[in-house]
Steps between C-alpha positions, in 0.01 A plus 500: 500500500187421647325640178746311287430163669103565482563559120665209452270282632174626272756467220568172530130413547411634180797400293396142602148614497611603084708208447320209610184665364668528197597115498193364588281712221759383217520128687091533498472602168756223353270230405251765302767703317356564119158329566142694406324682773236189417711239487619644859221558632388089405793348618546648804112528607467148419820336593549711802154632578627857477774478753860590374783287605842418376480201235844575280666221650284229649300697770795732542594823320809618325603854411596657146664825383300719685606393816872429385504871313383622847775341701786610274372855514493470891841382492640779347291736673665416789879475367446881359165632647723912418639459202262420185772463240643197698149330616486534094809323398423253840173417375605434127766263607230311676292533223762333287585218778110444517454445161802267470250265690254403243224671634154383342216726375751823508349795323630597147590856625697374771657220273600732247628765765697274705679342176554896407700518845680178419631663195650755687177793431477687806216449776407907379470353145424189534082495547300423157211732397228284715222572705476142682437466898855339543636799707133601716548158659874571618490853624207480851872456682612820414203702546538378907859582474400828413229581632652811657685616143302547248773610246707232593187243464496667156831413398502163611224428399579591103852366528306140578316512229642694198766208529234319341194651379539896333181580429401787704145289618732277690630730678159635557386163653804420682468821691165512583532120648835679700279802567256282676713332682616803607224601628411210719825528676481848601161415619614196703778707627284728608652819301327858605274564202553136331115343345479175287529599124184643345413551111689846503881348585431250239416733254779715617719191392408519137536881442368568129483165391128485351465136527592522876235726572195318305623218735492692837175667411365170374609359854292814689229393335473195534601543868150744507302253369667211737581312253644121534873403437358353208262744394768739475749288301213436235439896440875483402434217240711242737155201492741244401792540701721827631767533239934539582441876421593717738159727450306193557644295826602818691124671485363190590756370803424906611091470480554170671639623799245803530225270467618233745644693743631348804414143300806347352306172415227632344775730310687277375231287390319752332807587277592124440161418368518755259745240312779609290821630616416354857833450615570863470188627580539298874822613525476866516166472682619281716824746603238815559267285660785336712593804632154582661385238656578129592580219201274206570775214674384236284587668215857594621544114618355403151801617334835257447810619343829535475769722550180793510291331814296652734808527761719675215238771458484559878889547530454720219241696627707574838790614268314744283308604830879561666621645192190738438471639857915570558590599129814277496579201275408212645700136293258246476554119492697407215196350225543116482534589109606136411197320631272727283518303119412164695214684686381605147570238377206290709283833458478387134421199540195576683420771277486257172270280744307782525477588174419117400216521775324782329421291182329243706127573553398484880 
């Protein structure tokens, strides 16, 4: 009991650890989403003089899909954390619900895939041939979960995303971001024979896929040479910005957290400068990094929303930590579903603001 109770309690620190990271790298990365590594790099160096804070809403941020994608998947996790077929058919109800809301900016693989389920395809069908990052920044939750499971890490893990991406790469990325996480639990739990990933379990993650292993070699050697965040993205052609393909933002959220170990600001701002994707790229940083070390406060008070708030990812990080550590179902809150097209509905309206701001010259 006394192991179970001691389990429990590192669980829940890095579910939250995951979860709010995750929220404040997507909140973070908001404002840039789609803009040049350049036009980044001006903005924020002059407007901001190189310090990254929430600016969505006012001086507040909000959160998007990644964050939303990441809660849902909890959710499940916890309602069916033994039985994969129904944490499938739980998730792709949610899925369905979700996208109900109006969701801005949603990916055209997940669009397309979640209008499949609609139809009545099944979550094993339902995935279109994509590669996109959609399911790497969803699955850091289930590599925790897991930690101690590999197979069952591996099942999850594809049932989460072939309900929306089939091409075999996004599996690839999705477990390699679980993988890691994996990892860094088992080290924080202090495992017998547990060691923070290293270039050999990533490359382990991509089996004979060619690409995957130009990557992780590419990664040693720029890792040799010490290499910058940056320096690294540009040897994989990323100068302008880190694209929404899953062999792009998962190399570079990995590199990130070698190279700024211990240092989730510098991290984080590392991967957001890089432009791009930036949303996504904070996101999944931001749940690895989360799990290692503390997120900066101002951040975490930096972010405003509704029904997904800080508090709502703390009670859900004590549920996944409760379900993880006893193996039992554990029913969380019932979603406040109806508030959600309202919610969006003000999200877009600060996104069109947004977009208006970016054709005025500053």
């Amino acid at each position: 009991m006394e192991m179970l109770n001691a389990d429990q309690e590192v669980l829940s620190r890095l579910f939250q650890g995951c979860l709010v990271g995750t929220a404040v790298g997507d909140s973070l990365g908001l404002p840039a989403e789609n803009l040049s590594a350049g036009t980044v790099r001006r903005r924020w160096k002059g407007r901001w003089k190189g310090r990254w804070k929430q600016g969505f809403l006012f001086k507040y941020g909000m959160v998007s899909d990644d964050t939303e994608h990441s809660v849902l998947l909890g959710r499940a996790l916890m309602k069916h954390p033994r039985d994969v077929a129904a944490f499938r058919k739980e998730f792709a109800g949610s899925l369905r619900w979700w996208l109900l809301g109006l969701p801005a900016g949603i990916g055209m693989a997940t669009l397309k895939s979640i209008v499949r389920l609609w139809f009545g395809v099944s979550p094993e069908r339902s995935g279109v041939f994509s590669a996109g990052n959609g399911p790497a920044m969803r699955v850091a939750a289930v590599g925790i979960f897991f930690a101690d499971d590999v197979e069952r890490l591996g099942q999850y893990v594809r049932a989460a995303t072939r309900m929306t991406h089939s091409d075999p790469k996004a599996v690839v990325g999705a477990m390699a971001v679980a993988m890691t996480a994996a990892h860094l639990a088992r080290f924080a739990m202090g495992r017998e024979g547990a060691s923070l990933p290293s270039f050999e379990d990533w490359a382990a993650v991509g089996g004979e896929d060619a690409d995957w292993q130009r990557l992780m070699e590419a990664m040693r050697e720029s890792r040799g040479k010490g290499d910058s965040v940056q320096e690294f993205a540009c040897s994989l052609g990323l100068r302008k910005g880190v694209s929404g393909y899953m062999y792009h933002t998962v190399p570079v959220c990995l590199y990130a957290l070698l190279h700024h170990e211990g240092d989730f600001k510098g991290g984080m701002g590392a991967v957001l400068y890089l432009g791009g994707d930036t949303d996504t790229t904070g996101a999944i940083y931001g749940a690895l990094a989360g799990m290692r070390g503390e997120v900066p406060d101002e951040w975490v008070k930096g972010i405003k929303d509704f029904p997904v708030s800080i508090a709502f990812l703390e009670e859900l990080a004590r549920g996944l930590a409760q379900a993880a550590a006893s193996g039992e179902a554990v029913m969380p809150r019932r979603f406040p579903w109806f508030a959600v097209p309202f919610r969006n509905a003000l999200f877009l309206v600060v996104v069109f603001v947004h977009c208006f701001r970016r054709i005025v010259p500053f």
